[in-house]
C-alpha positions, 0 to 999 in steps of 0.5 A: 601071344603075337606070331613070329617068324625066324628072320633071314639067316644074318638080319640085318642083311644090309650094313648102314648107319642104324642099331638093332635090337630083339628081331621079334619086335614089330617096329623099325624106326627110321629117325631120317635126318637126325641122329638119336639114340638108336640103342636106346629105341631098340631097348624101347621095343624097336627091331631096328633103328636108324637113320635115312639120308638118302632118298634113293640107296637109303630107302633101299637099304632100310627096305631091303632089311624090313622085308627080311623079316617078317615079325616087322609089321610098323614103320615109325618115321620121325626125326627131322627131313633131309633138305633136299633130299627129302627121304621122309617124304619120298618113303611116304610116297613109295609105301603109298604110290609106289615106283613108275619107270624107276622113280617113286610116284608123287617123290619130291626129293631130288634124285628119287630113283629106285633101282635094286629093289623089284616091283615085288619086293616094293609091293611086299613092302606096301603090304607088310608094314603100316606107315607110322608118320611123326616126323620133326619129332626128336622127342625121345618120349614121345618116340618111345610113347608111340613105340609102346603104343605099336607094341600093343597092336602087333598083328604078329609076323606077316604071312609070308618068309622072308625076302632077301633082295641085294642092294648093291653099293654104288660109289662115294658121292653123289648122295649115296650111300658108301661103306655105310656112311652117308655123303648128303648133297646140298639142294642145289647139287642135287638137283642138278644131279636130279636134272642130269638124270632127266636129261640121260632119261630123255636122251636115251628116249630121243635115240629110240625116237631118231632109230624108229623115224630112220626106219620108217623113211628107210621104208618109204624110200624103198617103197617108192623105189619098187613102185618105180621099178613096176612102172617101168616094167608095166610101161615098157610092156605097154610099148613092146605090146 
């Protein structure tokens, strides 16, 4: 018999829109865009089961309650992809490539931006759970089909306890998650938001820029006045002598 590890005292520790089952199960299955029958998943074998509309609080969230707990070692994304958002493919991207400045490598959503979630909580993530990709499937045969088929592989609970992060909820709007409900963006105000956020990135970029370039031709005036000044002195020595 596989392994198992206590979870983190009160798993799921992040409150959102999914169910949970028997936390010794080795699955989590996140059904992104669709709504199934997340009750009926657990019962098939899964710890926890839910949907992802976001692809920046929404995988933290999902993240933040996997690694809490170490006896889910699959994650089994299906249902179907959020329009503009594009949660499934950026939660493919950020198990493989990880995130760069704060945003996930090789993201195609619109505002792909991790910002609760450390560089040691996304590798722990990487290293804990197998991705299991059958997105656009609705299926709940299939679903509970591969579900059993992960069963049957379960490795036992990783190796290491629990890890406990703190998502911390932002405000209603802007396609994030509030108060465990989702407010999706259209693909066209998302990218907008998206662009904003390139914008401030850049602004802040040019101020560091502008303060640097201020301090070299401070310096360069400077320079020029003291070398001045000794051609004066040196001058005016030339003539008392």
């Amino acid at each position: 018999m596989a392994e198992k590890k206590q979870p983190a005292s009160g798993w799921p520790l992040v409150k959102g829109d999914f169910h949970s089952g028997d936390p010794n199960n080795p699955i989590a299955v996140v059904t992104m865009g669709s709504h199934l029958d997340e009750e009926g998943i657990c019962k098939a074998g899964a710890a926890i089961a839910g949907s992802c509309k976001t692809e920046n609080l929404g995988l933290e969230k999902v993240i933040a309650n996997i690694i809490a707990n170490p006896n889910i070692r699959f994650m089994l994304c299906c249902g179907t992809e959020v329009k503009g958002h594009l949660s499934g493919q950026t939660m493919k991207a950020l198990h493989k490539n990880g995130v760069k400045e704060g945003r996930v490598v090789g993201a195609e959503g619109a505002i792909p931006f991790i910002e609760n979630l450390k560089e040691d909580a996304i590798k722990r993530f990487q290293e804990q759970v197998e991705l299991v990709d059958i997105m656009e499937t609705e299926d709940m045969g299939k679903i509970k089909a591969k579900i059993d088929e992960l069963k049957a592989r379960d490795p036992g609970a990783f190796k290491a306890d629990p890890m406990v992060v703190e998502v911390k909820e932002a405000a209603a709007g802007a396609g994030e998650e509030a108060a465990g409900e989702v407010v999706p963006l259209s693909g066209e105000l998302a990218l907008i938001h998206a662009r904003m956020k390139v914008i401030e990135r850049m602004v802040t970029d040019i101020g560091y820029r502008d303060r640097f370039a201020a301090g070299v031709y401070s310096g360069k005036i400077e320079g020029i006045m003291i070398g001045l000044i000794v051609s004066f002195v040196l001058l005016g020595l030339i003539i008392m002598g």
